[in-house]
C-alpha positions, -999 to 999 in steps of 0.1 A, spaced: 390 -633 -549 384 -628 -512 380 -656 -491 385 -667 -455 413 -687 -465 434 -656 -467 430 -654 -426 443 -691 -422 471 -687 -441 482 -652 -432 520 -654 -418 540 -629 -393 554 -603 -414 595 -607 -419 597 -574 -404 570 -560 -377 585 -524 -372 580 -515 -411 542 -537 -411 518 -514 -387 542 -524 -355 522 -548 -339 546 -568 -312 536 -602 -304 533 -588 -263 548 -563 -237 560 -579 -203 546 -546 -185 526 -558 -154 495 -553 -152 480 -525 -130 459 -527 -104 426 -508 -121 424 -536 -146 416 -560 -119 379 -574 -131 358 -603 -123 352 -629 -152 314 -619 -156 324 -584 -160 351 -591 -186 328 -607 -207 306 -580 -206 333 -557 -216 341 -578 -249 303 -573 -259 304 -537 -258 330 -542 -290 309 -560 -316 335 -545 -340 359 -568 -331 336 -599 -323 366 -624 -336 389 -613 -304 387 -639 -276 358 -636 -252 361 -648 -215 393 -656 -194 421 -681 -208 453 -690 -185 474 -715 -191 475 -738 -160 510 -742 -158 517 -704 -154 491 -694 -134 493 -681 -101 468 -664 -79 471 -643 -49 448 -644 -21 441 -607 -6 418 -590 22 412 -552 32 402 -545 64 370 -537 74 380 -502 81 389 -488 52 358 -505 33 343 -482 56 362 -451 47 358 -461 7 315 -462 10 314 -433 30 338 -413 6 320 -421 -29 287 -423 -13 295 -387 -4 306 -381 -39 276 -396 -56 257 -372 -35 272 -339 -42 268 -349 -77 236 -367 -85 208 -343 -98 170 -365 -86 138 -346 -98 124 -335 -61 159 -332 -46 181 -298 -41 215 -306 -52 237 -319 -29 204 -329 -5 195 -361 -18 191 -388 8 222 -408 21 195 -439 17 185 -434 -18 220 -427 -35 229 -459 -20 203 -477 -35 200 -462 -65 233 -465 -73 245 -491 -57 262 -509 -85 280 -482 -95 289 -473 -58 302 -511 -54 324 -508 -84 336 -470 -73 349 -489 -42 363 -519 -56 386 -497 -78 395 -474 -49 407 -501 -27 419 -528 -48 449 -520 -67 468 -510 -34 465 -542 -18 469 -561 -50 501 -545 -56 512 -549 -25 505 -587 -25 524 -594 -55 551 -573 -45 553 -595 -13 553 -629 -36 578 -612 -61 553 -621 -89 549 -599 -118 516 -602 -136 511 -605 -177 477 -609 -177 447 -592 -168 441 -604 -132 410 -628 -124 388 -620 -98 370 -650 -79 353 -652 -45 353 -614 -39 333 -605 -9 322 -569 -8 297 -554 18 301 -519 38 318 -523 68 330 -559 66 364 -568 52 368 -571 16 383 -605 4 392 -617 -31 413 -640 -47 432 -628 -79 444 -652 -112 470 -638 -130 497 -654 -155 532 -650 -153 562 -657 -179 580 -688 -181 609 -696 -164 630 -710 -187 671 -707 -202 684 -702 -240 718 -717 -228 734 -728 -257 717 -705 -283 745 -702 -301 751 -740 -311 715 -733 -331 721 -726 -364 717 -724 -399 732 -722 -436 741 -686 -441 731 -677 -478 749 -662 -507 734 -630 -514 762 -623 -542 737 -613 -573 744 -636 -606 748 -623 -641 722 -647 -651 701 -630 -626 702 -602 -638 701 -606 -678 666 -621 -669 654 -590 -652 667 -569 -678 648 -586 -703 620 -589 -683 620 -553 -682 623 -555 -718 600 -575 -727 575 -558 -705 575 -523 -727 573 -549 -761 544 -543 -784 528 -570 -801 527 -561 -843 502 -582 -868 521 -606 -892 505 -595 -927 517 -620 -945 495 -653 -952 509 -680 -940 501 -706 -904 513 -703 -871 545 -714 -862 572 -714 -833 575 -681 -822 546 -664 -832 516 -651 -810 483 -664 -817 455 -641 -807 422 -661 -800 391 -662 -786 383 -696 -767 350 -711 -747 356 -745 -730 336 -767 -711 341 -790 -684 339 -829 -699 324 -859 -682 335 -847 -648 317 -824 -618 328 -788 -625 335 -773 -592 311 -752 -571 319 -718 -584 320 -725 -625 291 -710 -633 302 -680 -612 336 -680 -637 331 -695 -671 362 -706 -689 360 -678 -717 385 -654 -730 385 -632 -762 417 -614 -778 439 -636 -755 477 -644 -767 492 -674 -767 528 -677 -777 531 -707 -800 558 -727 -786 565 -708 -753 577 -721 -722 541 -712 -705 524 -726 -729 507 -757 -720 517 -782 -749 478 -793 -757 481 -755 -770 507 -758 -791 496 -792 -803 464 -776 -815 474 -738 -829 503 -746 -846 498 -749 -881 465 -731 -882 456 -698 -898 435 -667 -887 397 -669 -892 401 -707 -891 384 -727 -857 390 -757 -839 378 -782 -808 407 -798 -789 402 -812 -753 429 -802 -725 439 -825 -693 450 -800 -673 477 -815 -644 468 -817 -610 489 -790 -599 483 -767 -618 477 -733 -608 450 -724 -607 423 -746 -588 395 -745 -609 412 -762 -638 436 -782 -617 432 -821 -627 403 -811 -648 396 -824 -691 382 -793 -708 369 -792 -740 380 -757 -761 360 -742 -787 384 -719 -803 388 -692 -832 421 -678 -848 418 -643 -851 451 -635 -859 490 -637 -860 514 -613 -841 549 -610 -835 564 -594 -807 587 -563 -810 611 -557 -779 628 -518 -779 662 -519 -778 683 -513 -751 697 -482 -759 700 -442 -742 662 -438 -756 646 -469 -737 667 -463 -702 651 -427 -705 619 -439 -711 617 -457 -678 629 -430 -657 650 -403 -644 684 -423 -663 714 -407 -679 717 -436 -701 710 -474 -705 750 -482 -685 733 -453 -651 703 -478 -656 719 -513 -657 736 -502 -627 708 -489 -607 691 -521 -616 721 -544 -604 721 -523 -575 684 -530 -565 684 -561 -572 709 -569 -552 695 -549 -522 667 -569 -531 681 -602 -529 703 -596 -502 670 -586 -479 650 -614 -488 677 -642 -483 686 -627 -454 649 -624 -440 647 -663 -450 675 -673 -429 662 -649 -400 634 -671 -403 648 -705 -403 669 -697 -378 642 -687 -355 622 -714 -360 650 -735 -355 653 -718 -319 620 -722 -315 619 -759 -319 653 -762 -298 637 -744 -265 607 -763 -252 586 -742 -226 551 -731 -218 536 -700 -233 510 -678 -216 474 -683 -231 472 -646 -228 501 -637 -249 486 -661 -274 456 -652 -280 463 -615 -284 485 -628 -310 458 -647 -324 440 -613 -325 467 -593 -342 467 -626 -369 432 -626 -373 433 -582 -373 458 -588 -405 436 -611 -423 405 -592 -416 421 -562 -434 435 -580 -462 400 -597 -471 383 -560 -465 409 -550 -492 401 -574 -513 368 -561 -513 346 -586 -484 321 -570 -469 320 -564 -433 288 -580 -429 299 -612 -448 332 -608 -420 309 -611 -391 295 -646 -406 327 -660 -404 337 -687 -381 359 -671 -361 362 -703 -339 374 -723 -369 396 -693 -375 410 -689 -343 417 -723 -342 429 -722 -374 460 -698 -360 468 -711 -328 501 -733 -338 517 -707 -363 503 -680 -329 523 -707 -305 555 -703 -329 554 -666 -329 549 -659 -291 580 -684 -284 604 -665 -313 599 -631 -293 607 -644 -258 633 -662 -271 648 -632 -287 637 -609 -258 656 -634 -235 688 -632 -263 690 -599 -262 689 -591 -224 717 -616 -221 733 -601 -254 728 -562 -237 711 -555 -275 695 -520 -265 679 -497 -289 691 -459 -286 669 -428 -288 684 -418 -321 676 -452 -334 642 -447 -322 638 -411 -339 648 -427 -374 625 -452 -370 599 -427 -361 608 -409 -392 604 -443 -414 567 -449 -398 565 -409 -411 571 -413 -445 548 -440 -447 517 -433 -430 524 -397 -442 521 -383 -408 538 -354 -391 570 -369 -369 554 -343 -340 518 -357 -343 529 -393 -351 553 -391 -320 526 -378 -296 497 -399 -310 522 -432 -302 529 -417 -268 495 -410 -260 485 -447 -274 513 -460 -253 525 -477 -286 567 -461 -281 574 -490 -257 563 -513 -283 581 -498 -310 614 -501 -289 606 -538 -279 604 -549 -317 633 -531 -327 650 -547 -300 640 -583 -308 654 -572 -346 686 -560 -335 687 -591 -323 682 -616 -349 705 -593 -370 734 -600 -347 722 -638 -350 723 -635 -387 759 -619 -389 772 -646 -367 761 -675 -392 789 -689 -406 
């Protein structure tokens, strides 16, 4: 059932590079022609009502700001009107006007918002660069402008915002740690997944015989219950407790007692009222803690025939020589299985253990893009569970966003602290371990490698790819070292 739930709850994937390779940031600074002014940022965001839960308006963290105060002469102002005034001339086509003839006076005030912008860009990144450059500060965040004075012929003067990492040590990394698991598969284990396999190609076969119900058998009913002397939740009318041809195994480890109770002993075509207190944790919500009252009919008794496991029943579930070639492939899995998935818990742990080790400030830009890419996987697991994109957009994404912001916090810290890990580690990521990776990505999106490969280079997306695979290499070497 889709609901907005799914976006507070939905977690970093254990592994980024195989989920759509979306890296919490880049430390790339930023370039001069993003320089904007707050108003105009905003105005940016609007123009994307697509993505109307992504952050509107500037957020910098205090502690990591730092702004740079700049001025261009008066001069080259000069030069910078005159040359896409000029422009703007040659090219703007007025009713009444030759090309190319138009009136120095009317281009400038016809266009003069564009003109002003034209100029801003053309003079502004040089000297923004070269302020920075002078402060040995590297930007990771788009740069705020305030104060900007603009007017032909007078010197420009703004004052940029900008955040900057943290300055902070993982000395003593290596004392963090945690329990390394045993991934060594158990013959237990793996007699229950065999007969869970087996018991999944079972068919159920009716008892002729006329006798009750006992242990073991299957009861196939048809049931209606109400909810008694309590306030049934919101939704109940939306999804009535009803169920016809259901199975219940008399007896069964799933089967709630109150069940058994009341169908053992009974007889097809016979029917019966019995009230069930459900427990407060149960399941599933809507019955959780709840008395329901059951009408229900006997319709019949069954008992469940599993296949044997023999050459005939290995075949039937695939491309097997023989019920031993499928044991063994199915060992094998499941070991790959459970070694991955311990081994991507105790990744886990252990960075969350590193992050609450290392206490430092984290940039409010980095966060909320991370925020974004949170809220951007929740939004596409509610549109696939089949939410409409209008009932999306009446969401509130405040709640939401608020909703995100300490598991955001976490993640942003567990990337810089592996980023910092692995530049004192010298992890590096090679071009052939790039290429396979490409190749993965491939497979799965079905893409050509060659159009994949240019589409991420064209995105700018390659650099990304390489940061994540370096943050994994890195909490792979912190796994192995676990004792």
């Amino acid at each position: 059932m889709s609901s907005p739930e799914t976006l507070e709850t939905t977690a970093q994937p254990d592994n980024q590079a195989q989920e759509g390779h979306e890296p919490t940031h880049d430390h790339a600074p930023t370039e001069g022609h993003e320089l904007t002014q707050d108003h105009e940022h905003h105005q940016d965001h609007e123009h994307h009502q697509d993505h109307e839960h992504h952050q509107h308006g500037p957020a910098l963290n205090p502690d990591l700001t730092r702004e740079v105060a700049v001025e261009v002469p008066a001069e080259e102002v000069a030069r910078a009107f005159k040359t896409v005034v000029k422009r703007y001339q040659k090219q703007a086509r007025i009713p009444g006007f030759r090309a190319g003839k138009v009136p120095e006076a009317m281009i400038r005030s016809r266009f003069a918002d564009s003109i002003r912008q034209d100029v801003i860009e053309a003079v502004l990144p040089e000297h923004f660069r070269s302020a920075i450059e002078q402060q040995n500060l590297r930007p990771i965040s788009q740069p705020q402008l305030t104060d900007l004075k603009l007017e032909d012929g007078q010197p420009l003067a703004f004052t940029a915002a900008f955040e900057v990492l943290p300055e902070f040590t993982v000395e003593g990394y290596e004392q963090v740690t945690v329990e390394k698991p045993d991934t060594a598969l158990g013959e237990e284990e793996f007699i229950a997944e065999l007969e869970h396999v087996r018991d999944s190609r079972s068919t159920m076969e009716p008892v002729t015989e006329d006798r009750p119900l006992a242990d073991g058998d299957w009861a196939q009913i048809s049931f209606k219950g109400e909810y008694k002397d309590e306030t049934p939740p919101e939704d109940a009318e939306a999804q009535p407790i009803h169920g016809d041809d259901v199975m219940v195994e008399i007896g069964g480890k799933n089967t709630l007692a109150s069940f058994n109770d009341a169908l053992r002993g009974t007889r097809p075509g016979q029917e019966l009222k019995f009230e069930v207190t459900y427990p407060a944790d149960f399941g599933e919500n809507r019955l959780a803690g709840k008395t329901i009252a059951y009408d229900v009919e006997v319709k019949a008794i069954k008992n469940k025939v599993q296949p044997e496991l023999n050459d005939e029943f290995a075949k039937e579930l695939g491309d097997h020589e023989g019920i031993e070639d499928f044991k063994d492939k199915l060992r094998l899995h499941m070991a790959d299985d459970k070694a991955r998935r311990l081994k991507a818990e105790a990744q886990n742990k252990l960075t969350d253990a590193l992050v609450a080790h290392f206490d430092f400030p984290v940039p409010e830009s980095l966060l909320q893009n991370q925020i974004d890419a949170r809220l951007d996987r929740g939004l596409r697991a509610l549109a696939a569970q089949g939410m409409r994109t209008e009932d999306m957009r009446n969401l509130d994404f405040g709640r939401l966003r608020a909703a995100q912001r300490d598991a955001a916090i976490a993640e942003v810290k567990a990337t810089m602290i592996l980023d910092k890990i692995a530049d004192g580690e010298k992890v590096d990521v090679s071009d052939d371990e790039m290429e396979q990776e490409l190749q993965i990505i491939s497979l799965q999106t079905r893409e050509p490698l060659d159009t994949l490969r240019s589409r991420l280079t064209n995105e700018g997306t390659l650099a990304r790819i390489r940061e994540q695979l370096r943050r994994e290499k890195t909490a792979n070497l912190l796994y192995d070292r676990l004792g």
